[in-house]
HTML snippet that shows the backbone in 3Dmol.js (N, CA, C, O; Angstrom):
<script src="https://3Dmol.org/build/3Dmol-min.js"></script>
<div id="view" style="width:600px;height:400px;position:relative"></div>
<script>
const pdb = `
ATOM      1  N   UNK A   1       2.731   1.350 -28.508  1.00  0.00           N
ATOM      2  CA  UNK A   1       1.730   2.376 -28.372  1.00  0.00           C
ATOM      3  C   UNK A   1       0.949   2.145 -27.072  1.00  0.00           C
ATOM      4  O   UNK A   1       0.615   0.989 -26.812  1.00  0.00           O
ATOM      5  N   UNK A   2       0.647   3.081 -26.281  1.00  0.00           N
ATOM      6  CA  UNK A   2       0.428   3.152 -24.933  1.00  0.00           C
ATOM      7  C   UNK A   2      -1.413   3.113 -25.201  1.00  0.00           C
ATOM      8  O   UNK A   2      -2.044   3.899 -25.907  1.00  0.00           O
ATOM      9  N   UNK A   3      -1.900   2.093 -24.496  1.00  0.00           N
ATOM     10  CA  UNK A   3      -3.355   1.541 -24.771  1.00  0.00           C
ATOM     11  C   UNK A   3      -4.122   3.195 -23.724  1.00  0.00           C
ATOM     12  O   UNK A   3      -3.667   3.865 -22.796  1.00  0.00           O
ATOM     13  N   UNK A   4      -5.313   3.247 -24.458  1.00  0.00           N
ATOM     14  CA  UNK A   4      -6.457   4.167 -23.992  1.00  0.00           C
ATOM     15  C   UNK A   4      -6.529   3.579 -21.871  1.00  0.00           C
ATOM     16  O   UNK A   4      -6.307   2.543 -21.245  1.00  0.00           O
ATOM     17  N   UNK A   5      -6.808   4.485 -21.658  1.00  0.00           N
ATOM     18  CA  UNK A   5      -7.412   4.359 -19.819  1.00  0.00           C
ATOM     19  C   UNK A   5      -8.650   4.331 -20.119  1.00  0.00           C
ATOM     20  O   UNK A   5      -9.130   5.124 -20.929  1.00  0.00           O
ATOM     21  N   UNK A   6      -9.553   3.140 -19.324  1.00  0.00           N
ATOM     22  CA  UNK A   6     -10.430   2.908 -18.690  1.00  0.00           C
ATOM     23  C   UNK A   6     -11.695   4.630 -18.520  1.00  0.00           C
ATOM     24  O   UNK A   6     -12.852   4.992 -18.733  1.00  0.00           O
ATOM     25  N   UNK A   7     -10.361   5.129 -17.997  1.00  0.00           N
ATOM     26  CA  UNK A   7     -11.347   6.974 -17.746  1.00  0.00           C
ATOM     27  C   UNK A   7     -11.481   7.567 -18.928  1.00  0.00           C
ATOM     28  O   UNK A   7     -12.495   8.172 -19.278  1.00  0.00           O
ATOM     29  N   UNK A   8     -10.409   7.415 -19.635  1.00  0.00           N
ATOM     30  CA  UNK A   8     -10.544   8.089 -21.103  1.00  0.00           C
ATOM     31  C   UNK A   8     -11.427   7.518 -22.200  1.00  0.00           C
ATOM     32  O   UNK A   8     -12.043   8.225 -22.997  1.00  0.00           O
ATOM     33  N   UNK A   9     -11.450   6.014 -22.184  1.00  0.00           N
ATOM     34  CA  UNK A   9     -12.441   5.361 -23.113  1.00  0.00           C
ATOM     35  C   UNK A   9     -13.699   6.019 -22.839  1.00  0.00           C
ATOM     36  O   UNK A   9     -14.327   6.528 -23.768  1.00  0.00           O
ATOM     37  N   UNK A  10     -14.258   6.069 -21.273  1.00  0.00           N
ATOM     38  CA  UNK A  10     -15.527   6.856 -20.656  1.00  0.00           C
ATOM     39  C   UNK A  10     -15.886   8.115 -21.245  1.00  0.00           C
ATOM     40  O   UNK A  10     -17.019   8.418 -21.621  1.00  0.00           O
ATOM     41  N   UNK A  11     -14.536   9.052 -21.322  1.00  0.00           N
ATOM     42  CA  UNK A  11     -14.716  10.331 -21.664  1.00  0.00           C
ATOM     43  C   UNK A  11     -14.394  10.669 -22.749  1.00  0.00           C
ATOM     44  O   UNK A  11     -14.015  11.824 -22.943  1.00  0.00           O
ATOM     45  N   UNK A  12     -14.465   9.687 -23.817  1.00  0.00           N
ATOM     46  CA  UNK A  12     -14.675   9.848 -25.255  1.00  0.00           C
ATOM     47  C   UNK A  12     -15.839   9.192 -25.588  1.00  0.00           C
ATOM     48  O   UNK A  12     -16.441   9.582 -26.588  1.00  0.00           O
ATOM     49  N   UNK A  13     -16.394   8.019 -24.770  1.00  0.00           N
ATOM     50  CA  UNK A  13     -17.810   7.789 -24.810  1.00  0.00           C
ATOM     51  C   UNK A  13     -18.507   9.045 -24.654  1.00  0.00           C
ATOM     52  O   UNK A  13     -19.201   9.501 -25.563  1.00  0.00           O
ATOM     53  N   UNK A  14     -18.346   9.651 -23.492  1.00  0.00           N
ATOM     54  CA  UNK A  14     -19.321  10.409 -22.746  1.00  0.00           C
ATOM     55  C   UNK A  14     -19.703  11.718 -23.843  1.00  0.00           C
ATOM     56  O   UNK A  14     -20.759  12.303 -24.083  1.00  0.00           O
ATOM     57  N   UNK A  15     -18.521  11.839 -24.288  1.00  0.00           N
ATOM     58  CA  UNK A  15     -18.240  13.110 -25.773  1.00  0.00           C
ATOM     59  C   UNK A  15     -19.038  13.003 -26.459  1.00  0.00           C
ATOM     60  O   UNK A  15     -19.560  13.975 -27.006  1.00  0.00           O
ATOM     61  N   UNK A  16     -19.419  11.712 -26.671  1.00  0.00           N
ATOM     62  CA  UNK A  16     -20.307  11.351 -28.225  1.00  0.00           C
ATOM     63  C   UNK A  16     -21.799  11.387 -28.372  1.00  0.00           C
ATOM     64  O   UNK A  16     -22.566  11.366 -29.335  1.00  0.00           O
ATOM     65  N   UNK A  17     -21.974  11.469 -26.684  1.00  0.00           N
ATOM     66  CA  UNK A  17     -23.230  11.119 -26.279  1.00  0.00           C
ATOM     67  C   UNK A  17     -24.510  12.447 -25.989  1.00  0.00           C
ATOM     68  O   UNK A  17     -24.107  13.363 -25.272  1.00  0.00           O
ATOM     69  N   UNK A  18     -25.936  12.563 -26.492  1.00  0.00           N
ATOM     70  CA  UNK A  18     -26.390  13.795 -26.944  1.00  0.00           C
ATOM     71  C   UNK A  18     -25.841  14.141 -25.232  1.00  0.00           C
ATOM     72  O   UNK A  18     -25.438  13.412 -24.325  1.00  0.00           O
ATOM     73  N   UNK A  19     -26.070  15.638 -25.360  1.00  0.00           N
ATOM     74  CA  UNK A  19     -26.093  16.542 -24.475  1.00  0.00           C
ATOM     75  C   UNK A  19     -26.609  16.459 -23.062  1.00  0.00           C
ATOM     76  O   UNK A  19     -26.109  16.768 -21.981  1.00  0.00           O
ATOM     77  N   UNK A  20     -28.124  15.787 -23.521  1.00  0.00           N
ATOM     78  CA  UNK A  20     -29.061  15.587 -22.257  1.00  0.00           C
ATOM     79  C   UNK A  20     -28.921  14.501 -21.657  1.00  0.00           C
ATOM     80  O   UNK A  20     -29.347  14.382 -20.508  1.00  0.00           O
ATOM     81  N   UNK A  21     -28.144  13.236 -22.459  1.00  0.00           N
ATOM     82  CA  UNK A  21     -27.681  11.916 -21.403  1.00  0.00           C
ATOM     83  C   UNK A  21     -26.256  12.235 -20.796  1.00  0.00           C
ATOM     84  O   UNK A  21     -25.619  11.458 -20.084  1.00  0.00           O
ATOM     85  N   UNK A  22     -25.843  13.539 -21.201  1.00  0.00           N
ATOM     86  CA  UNK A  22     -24.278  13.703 -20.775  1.00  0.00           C
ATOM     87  C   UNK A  22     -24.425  14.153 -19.248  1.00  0.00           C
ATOM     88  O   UNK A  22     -23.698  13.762 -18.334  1.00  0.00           O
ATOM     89  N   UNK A  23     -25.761  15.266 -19.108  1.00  0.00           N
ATOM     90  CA  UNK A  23     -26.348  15.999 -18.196  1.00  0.00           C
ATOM     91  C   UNK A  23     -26.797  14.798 -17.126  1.00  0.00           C
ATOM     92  O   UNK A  23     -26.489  14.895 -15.938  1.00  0.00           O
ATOM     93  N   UNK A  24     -27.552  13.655 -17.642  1.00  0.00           N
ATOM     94  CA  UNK A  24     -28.374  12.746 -16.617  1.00  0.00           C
ATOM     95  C   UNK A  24     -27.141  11.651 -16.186  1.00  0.00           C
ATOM     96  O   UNK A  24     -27.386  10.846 -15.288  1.00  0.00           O
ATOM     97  N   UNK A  25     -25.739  11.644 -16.889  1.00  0.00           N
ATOM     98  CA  UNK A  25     -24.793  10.890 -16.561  1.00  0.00           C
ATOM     99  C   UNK A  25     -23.973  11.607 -15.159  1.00  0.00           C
ATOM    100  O   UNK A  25     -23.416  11.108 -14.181  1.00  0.00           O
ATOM    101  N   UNK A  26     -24.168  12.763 -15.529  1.00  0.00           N
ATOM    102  CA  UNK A  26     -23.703  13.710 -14.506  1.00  0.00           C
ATOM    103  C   UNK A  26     -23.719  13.375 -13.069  1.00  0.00           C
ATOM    104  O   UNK A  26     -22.948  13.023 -12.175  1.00  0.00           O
ATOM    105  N   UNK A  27     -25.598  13.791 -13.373  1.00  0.00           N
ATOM    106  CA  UNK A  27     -26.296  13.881 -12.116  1.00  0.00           C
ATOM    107  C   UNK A  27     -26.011  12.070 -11.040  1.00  0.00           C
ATOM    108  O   UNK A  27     -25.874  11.796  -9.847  1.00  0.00           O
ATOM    109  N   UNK A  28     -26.041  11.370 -12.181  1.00  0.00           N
ATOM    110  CA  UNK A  28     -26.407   9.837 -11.508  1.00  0.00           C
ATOM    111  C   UNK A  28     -24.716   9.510 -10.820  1.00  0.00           C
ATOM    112  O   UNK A  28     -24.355   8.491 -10.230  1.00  0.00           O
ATOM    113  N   UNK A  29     -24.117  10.416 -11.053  1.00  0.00           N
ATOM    114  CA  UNK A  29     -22.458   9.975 -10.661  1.00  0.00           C
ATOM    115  C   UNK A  29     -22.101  10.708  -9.533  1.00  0.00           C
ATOM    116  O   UNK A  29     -21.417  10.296  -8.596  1.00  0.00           O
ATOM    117  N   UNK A  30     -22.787  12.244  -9.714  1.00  0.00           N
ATOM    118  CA  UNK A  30     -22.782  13.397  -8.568  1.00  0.00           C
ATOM    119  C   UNK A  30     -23.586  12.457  -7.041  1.00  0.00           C
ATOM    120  O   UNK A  30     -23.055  12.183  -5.965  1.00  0.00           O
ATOM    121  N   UNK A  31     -25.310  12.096  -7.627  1.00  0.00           N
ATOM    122  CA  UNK A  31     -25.568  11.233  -6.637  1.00  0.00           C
ATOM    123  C   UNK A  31     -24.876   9.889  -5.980  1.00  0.00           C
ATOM    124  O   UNK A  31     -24.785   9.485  -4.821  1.00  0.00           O
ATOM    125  N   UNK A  32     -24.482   9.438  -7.109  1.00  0.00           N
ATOM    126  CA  UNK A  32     -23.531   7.929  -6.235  1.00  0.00           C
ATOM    127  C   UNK A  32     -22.753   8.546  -5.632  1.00  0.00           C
ATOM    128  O   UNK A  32     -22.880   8.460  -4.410  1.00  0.00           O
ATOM    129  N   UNK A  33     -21.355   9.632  -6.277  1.00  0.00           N
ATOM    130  CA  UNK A  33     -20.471   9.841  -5.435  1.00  0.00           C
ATOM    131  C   UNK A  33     -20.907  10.163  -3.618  1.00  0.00           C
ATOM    132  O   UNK A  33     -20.355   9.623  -2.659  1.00  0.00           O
ATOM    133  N   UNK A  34     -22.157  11.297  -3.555  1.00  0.00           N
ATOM    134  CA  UNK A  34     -22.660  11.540  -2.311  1.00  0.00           C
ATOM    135  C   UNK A  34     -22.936  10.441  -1.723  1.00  0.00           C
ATOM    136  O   UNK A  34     -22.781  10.638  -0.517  1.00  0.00           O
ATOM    137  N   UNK A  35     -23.416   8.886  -2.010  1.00  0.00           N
ATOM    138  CA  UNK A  35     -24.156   8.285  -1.393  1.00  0.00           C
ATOM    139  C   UNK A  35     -23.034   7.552  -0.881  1.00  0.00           C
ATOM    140  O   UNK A  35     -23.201   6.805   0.084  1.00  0.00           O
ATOM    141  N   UNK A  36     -21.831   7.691  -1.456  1.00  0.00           N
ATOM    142  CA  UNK A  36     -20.657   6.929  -1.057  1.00  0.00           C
ATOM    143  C   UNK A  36     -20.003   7.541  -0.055  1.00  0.00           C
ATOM    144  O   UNK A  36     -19.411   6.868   0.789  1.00  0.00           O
ATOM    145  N   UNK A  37     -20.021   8.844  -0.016  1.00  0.00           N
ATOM    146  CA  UNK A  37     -19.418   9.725   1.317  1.00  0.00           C
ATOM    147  C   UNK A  37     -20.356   9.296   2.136  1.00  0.00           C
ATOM    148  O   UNK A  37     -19.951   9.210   3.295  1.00  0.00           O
ATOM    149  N   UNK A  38     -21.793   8.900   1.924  1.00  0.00           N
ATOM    150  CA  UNK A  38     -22.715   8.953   3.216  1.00  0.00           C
ATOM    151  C   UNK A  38     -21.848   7.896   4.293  1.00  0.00           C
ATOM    152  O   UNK A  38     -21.230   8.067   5.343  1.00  0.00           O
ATOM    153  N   UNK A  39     -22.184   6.654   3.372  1.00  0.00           N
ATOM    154  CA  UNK A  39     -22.034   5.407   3.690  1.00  0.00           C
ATOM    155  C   UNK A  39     -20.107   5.415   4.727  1.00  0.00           C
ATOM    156  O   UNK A  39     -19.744   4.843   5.755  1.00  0.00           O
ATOM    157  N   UNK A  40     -19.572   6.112   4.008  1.00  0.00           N
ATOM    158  CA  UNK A  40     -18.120   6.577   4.725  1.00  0.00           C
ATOM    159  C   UNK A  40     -18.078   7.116   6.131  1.00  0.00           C
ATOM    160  O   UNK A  40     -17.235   6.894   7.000  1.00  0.00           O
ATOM    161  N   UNK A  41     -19.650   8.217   6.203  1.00  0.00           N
ATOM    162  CA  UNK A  41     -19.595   8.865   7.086  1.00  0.00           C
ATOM    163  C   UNK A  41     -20.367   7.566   8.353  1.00  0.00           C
ATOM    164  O   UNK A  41     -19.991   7.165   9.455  1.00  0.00           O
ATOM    165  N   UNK A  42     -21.385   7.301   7.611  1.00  0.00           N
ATOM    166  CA  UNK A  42     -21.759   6.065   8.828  1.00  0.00           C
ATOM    167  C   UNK A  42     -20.879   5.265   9.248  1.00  0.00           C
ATOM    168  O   UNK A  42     -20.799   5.047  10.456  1.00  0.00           O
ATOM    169  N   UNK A  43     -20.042   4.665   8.360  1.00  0.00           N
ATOM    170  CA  UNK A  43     -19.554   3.783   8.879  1.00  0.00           C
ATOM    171  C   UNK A  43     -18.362   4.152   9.633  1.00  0.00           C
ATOM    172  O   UNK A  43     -17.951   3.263  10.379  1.00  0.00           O
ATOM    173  N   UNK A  44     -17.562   5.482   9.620  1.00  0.00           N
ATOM    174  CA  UNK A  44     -16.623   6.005  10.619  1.00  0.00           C
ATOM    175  C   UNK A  44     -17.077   6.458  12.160  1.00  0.00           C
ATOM    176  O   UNK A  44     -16.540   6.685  13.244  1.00  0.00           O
ATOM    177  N   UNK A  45     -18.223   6.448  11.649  1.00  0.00           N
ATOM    178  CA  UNK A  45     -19.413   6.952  13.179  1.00  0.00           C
ATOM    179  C   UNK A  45     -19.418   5.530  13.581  1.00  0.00           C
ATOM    180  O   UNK A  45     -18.661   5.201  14.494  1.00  0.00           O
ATOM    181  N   UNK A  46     -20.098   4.729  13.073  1.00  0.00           N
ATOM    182  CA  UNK A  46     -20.130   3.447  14.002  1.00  0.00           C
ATOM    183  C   UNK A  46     -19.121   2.882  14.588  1.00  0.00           C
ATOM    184  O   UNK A  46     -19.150   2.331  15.689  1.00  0.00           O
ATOM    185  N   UNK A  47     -17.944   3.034  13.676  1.00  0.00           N
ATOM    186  CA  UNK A  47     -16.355   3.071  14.692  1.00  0.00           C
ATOM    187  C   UNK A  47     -15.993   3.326  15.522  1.00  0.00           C
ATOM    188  O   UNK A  47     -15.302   2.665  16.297  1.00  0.00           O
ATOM    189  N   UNK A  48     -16.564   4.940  15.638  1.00  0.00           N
ATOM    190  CA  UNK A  48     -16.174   6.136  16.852  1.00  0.00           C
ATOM    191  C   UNK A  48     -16.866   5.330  17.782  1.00  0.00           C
ATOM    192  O   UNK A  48     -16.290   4.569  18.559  1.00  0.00           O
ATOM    193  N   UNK A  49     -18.019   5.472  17.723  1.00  0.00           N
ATOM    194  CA  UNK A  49     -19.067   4.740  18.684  1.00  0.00           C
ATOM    195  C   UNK A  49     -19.121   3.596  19.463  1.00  0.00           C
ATOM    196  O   UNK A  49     -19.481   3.376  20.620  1.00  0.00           O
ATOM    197  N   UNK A  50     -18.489   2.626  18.170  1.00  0.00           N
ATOM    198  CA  UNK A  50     -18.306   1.066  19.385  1.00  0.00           C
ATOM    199  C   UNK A  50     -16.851   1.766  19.946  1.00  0.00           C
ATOM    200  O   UNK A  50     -16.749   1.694  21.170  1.00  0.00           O
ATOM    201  N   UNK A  51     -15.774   2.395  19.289  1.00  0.00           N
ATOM    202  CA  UNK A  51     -14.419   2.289  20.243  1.00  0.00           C
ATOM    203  C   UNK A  51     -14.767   3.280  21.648  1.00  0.00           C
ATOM    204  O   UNK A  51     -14.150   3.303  22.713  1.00  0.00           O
ATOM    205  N   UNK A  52     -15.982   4.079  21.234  1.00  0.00           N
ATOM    206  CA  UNK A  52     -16.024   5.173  23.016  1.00  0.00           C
ATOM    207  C   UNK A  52     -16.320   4.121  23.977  1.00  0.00           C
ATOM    208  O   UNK A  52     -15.768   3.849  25.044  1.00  0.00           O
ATOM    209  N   UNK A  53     -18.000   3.211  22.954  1.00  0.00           N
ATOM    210  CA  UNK A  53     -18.602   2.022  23.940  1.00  0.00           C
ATOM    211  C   UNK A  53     -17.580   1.024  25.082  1.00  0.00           C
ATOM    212  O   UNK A  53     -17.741   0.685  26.254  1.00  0.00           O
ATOM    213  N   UNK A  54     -16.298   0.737  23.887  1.00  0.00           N
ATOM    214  CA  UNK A  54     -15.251   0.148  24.594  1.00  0.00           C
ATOM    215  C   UNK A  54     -14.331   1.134  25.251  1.00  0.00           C
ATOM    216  O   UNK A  54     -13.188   0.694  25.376  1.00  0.00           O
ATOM    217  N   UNK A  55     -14.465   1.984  25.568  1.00  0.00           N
ATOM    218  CA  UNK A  55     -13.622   2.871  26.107  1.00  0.00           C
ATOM    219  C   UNK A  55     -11.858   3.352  25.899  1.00  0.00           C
ATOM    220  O   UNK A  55     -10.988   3.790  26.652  1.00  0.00           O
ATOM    221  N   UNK A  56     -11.944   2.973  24.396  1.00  0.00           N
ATOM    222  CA  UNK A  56     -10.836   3.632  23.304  1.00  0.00           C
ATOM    223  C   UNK A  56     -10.717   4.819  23.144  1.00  0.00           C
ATOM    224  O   UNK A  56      -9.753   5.258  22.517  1.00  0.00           O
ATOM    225  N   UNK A  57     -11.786   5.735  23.737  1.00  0.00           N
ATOM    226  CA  UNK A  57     -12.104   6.991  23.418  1.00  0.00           C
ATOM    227  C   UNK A  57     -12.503   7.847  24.143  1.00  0.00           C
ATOM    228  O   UNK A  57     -13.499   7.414  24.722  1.00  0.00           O
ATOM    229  N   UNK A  58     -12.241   8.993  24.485  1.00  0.00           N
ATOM    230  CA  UNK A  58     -12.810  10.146  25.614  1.00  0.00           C
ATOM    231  C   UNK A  58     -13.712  11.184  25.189  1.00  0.00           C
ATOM    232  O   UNK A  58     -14.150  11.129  24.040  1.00  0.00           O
ATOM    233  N   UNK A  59     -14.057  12.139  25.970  1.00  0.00           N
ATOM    234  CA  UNK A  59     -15.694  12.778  25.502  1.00  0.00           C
ATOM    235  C   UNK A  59     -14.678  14.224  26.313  1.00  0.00           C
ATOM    236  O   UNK A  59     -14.152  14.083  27.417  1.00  0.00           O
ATOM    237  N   UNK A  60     -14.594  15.340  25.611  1.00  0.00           N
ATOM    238  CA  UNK A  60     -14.103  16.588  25.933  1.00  0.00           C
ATOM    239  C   UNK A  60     -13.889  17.778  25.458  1.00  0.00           C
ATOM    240  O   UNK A  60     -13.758  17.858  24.237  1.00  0.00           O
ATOM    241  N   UNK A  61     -13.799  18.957  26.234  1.00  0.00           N
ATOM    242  CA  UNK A  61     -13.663  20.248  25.231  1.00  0.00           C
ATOM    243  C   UNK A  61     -12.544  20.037  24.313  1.00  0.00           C
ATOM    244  O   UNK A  61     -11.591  19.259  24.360  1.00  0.00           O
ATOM    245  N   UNK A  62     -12.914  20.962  23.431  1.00  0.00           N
ATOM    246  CA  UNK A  62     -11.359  21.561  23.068  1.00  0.00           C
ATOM    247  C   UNK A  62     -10.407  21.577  23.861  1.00  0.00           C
ATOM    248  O   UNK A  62      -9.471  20.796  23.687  1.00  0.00           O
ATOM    249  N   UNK A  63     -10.415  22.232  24.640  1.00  0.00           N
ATOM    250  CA  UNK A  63      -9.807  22.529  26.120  1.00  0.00           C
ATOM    251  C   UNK A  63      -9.141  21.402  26.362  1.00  0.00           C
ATOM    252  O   UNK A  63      -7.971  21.222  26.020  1.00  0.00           O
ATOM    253  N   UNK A  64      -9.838  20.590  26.956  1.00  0.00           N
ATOM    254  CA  UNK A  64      -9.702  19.568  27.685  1.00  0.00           C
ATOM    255  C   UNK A  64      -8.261  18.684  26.454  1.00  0.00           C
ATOM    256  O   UNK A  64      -7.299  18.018  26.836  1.00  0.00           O
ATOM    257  N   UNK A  65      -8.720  19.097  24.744  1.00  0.00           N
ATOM    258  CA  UNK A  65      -7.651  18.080  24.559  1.00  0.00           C
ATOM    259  C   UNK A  65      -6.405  18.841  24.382  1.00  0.00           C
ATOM    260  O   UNK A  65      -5.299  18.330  24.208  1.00  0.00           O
ATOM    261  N   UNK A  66      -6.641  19.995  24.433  1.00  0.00           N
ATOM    262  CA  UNK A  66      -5.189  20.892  24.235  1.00  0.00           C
ATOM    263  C   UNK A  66      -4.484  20.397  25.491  1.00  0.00           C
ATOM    264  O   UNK A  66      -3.479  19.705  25.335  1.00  0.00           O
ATOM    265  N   UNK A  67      -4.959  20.716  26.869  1.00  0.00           N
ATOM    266  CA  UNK A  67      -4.463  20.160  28.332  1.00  0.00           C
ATOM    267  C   UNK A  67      -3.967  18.643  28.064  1.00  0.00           C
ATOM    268  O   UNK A  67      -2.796  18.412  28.367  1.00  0.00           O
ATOM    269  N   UNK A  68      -4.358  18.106  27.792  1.00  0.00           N
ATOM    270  CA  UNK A  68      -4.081  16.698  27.391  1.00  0.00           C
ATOM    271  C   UNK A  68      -3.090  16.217  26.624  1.00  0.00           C
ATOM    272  O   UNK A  68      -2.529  15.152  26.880  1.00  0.00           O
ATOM    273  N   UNK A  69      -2.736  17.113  25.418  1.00  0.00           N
ATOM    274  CA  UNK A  69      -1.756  17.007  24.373  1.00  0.00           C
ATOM    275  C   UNK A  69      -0.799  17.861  25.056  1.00  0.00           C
ATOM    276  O   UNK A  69       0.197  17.138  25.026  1.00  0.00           O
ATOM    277  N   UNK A  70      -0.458  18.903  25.638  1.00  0.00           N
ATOM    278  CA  UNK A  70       0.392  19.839  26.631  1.00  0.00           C
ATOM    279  C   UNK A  70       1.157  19.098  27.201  1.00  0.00           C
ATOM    280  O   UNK A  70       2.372  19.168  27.019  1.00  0.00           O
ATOM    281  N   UNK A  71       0.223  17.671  28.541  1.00  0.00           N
ATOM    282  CA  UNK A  71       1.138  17.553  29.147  1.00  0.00           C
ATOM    283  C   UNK A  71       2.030  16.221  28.881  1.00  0.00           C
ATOM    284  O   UNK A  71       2.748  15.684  29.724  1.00  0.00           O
ATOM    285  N   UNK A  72       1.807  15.723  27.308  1.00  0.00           N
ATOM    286  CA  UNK A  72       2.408  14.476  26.762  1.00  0.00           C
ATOM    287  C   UNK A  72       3.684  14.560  26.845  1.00  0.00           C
ATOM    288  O   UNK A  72       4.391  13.634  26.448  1.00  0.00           O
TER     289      UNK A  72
END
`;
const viewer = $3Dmol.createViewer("view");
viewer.addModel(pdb, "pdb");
viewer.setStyle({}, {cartoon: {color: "spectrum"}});
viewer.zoomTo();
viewer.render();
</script>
């Protein structure tokens, strides 16, 4: 017999649970998830940033990268 998932134990917890902690479980998961994209988004920026600093990276139109990819 194939054991319960980890997600499913949650979402038969979450079933049982009144209405209004189902609502505040929501919200507190909606907020982590965002705070976790934040943290994704900083930290891909600080990437971009030290690799331009080191000069891994160029600064240009659109334009400029279509011309660029054209004449590869």
């Amino acid at each position: 017999m194939q054991s319960k998932s980890i997600f499913d134990e949650v979402l038969d917890k979450a079933s049982s649970m009144p209405l209004e902690d189902q609502d505040m479980m929501i919200e507190i998961l909606k907020n982590r998830a965002t705070e976790k994209r934040r943290e994704e988004i900083s930290k891909n920026a600080e990437e971009t940033l030290e690799e331009y600093k080191r000069g891994l990276t160029s600064k240009g139109s659109v334009a400029d990268l279509l011309k660029e990819l054209e004449s590869d």
